[in-house]
PLY file of the C-alpha trace (Angstrom):
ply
format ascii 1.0
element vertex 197
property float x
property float y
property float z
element edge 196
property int vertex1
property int vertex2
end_header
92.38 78.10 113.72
93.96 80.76 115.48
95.13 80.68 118.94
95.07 84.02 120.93
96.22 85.27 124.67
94.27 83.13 127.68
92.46 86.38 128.36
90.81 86.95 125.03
87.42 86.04 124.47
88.11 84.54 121.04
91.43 82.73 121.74
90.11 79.83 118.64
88.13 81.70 116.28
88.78 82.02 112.80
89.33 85.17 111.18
86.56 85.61 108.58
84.35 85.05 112.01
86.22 87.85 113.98
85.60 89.78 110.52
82.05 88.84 110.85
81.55 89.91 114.63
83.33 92.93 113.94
80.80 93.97 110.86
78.13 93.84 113.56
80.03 95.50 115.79
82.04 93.83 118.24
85.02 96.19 119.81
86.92 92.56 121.18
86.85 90.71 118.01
88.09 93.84 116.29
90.62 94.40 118.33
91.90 90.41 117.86
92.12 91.46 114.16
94.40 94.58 115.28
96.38 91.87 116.78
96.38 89.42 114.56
97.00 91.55 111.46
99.35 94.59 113.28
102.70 92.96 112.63
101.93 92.60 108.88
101.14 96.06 108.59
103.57 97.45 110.10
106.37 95.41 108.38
105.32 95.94 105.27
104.95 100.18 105.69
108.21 99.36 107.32
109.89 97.91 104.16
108.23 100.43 101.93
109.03 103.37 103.95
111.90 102.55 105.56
110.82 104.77 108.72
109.68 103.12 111.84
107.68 106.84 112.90
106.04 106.81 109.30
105.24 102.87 109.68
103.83 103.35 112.87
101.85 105.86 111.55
100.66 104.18 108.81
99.50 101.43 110.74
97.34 103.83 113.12
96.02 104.99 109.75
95.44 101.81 108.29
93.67 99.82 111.42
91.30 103.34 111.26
90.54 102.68 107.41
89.24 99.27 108.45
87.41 100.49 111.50
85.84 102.65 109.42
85.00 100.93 106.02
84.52 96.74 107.80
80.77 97.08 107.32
81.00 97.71 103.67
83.73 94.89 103.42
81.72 91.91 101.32
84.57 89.22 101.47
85.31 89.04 97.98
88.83 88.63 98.75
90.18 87.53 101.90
90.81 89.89 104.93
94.31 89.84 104.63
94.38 90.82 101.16
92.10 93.43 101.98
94.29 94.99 104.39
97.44 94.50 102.25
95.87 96.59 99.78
95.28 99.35 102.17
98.27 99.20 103.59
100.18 99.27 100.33
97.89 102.02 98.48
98.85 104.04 102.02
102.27 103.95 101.96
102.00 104.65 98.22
100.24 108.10 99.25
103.31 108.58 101.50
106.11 108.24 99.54
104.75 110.78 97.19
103.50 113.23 99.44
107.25 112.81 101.35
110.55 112.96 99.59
112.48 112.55 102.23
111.47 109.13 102.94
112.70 107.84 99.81
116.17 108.66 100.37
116.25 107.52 103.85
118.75 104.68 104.28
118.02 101.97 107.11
120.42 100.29 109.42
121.03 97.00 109.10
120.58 96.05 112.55
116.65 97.41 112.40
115.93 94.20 110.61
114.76 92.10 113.53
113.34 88.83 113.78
109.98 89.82 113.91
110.17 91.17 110.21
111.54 87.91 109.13
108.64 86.13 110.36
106.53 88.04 108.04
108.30 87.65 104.80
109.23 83.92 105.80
107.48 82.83 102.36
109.04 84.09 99.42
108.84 83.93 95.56
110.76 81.53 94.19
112.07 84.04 91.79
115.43 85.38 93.35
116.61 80.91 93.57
115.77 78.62 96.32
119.41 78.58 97.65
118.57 82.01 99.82
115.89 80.96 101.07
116.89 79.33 104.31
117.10 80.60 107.72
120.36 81.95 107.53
120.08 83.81 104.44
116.57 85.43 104.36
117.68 88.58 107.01
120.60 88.95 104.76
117.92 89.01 101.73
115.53 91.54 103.19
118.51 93.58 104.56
119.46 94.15 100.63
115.72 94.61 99.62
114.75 97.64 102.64
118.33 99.52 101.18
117.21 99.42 97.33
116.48 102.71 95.65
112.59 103.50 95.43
112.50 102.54 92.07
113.93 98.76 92.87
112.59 98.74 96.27
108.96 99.19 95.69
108.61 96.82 92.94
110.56 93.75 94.39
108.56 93.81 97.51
105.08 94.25 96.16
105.84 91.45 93.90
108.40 89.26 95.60
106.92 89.16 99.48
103.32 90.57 98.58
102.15 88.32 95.59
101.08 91.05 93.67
100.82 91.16 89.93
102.41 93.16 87.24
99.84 94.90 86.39
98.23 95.71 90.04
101.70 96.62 90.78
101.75 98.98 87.41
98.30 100.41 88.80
99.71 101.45 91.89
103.42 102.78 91.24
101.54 105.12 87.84
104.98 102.84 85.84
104.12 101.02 82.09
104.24 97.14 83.03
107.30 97.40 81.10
108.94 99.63 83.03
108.03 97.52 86.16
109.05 93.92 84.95
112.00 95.57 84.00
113.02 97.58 87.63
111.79 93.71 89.06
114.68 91.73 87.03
116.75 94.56 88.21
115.93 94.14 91.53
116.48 90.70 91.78
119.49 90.65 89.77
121.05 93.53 91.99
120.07 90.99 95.58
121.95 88.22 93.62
125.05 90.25 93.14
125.08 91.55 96.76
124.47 87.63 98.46
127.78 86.96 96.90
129.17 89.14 99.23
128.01 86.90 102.11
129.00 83.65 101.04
0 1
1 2
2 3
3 4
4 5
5 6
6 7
7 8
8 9
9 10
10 11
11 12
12 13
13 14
14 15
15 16
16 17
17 18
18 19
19 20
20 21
21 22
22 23
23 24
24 25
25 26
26 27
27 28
28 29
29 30
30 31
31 32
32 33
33 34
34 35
35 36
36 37
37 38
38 39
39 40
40 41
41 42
42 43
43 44
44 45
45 46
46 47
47 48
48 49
49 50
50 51
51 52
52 53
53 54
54 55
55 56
56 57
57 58
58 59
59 60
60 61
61 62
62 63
63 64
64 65
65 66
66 67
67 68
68 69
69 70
70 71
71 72
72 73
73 74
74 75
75 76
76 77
77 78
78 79
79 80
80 81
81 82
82 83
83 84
84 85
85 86
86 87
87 88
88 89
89 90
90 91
91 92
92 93
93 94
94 95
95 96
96 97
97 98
98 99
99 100
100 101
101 102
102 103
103 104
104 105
105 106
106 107
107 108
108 109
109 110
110 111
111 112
112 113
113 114
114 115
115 116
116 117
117 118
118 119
119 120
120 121
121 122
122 123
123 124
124 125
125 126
126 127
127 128
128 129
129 130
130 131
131 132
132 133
133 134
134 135
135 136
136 137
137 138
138 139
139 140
140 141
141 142
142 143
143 144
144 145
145 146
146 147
147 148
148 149
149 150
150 151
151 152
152 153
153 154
154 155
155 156
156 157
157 158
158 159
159 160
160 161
161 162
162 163
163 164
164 165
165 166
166 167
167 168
168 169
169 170
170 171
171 172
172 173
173 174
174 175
175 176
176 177
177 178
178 179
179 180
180 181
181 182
182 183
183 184
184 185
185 186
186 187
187 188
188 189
189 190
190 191
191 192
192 193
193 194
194 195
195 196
């Protein structure tokens, strides 16, 4: 169970009831899901986009989607992989009505804490020996700085769980083409933690 701020109304309530109450409704228990779900979304447009103005934005966008659309959710999947979708499939939209976000390069000092607490659990596919608590900044610092192409795939599949072919669906690449940029990816983060040890 979750535990929220002394002044919320729903400090202990699960999720899929805050879902529930906000189906029928209910501006508070909304507004706990903003909060509960806000840091994901913005971290992950974040690490797509590479633009805190364009993840911020995103995230407005996003929490408006679900505003808009919760009644029709039907809990087939869980909320959170709900709202990963939409937040992905948004920042998708982005990047290709933007070019200049692509080539934006981020600084390493914007990766914060707070982003690490998001992709704490990774894949086991880049070895187990970075993931510890001194090497996972150093990790996503590689990741955010990867061309599109790298980028897009290693995080969808890496820190999102997604599968080849959903990520296939959403980038418009052949599977091929995408388990290909992946082992790219991965083997491109190996090369550069060598630098740090």
């Amino acid at each position: 169970m979750e535990k929220y701020n002394k002044g919320s109304k729903y400090r202990e309530i699960d999720e899929r009831v805050l879902v529930a109450k906000s189906k029928k409704g209910d501006k508070a228990a909304f507004e706990e899901l903003v909060k509960k779900f806000s840091k994901y979304v913005y971290t992950t447009a974040f690490f797509i986009l590479r633009d805190t103005h364009e993840a911020e934005d995103v995230s407005q966008e996003v929490f408006v989607k679900v505003y808009l659309s919760i009644k029709g959710f039907r809990g087939l999947s869980s909320f959170k992989t709900w709202i990963r979708k939409l937040t992905v499939n948004t920042c998708i939209d982005k990047l290709r009505l933007y070019s200049k976000i692509k080539d934006k390069k981020v600084s390493l000092d914007k990766i914060t804490e707070e982003h690490e607490v998001v992709f704490a659990k990774f894949s086991q596919s880049l070895e187990k020996s970075f993931f510890n608590k001194e090497t996972v900044k150093k990790v996503l610092k590689i990741i955010v700085n990867l061309d599109e192409s790298y980028r897009i795939p290693i995080i969808l599949r890496d820190l999102q769980d997604y599968s080849y072919r959903e990520i296939s669906e959403l980038t418009g690449k052949p599977i091929g083409t995408v388990k290909t940029n992946i082992h790219r990816a991965r083997k491109m983060v190996k090369e550069k933690m060598k630098m740090y040890r």
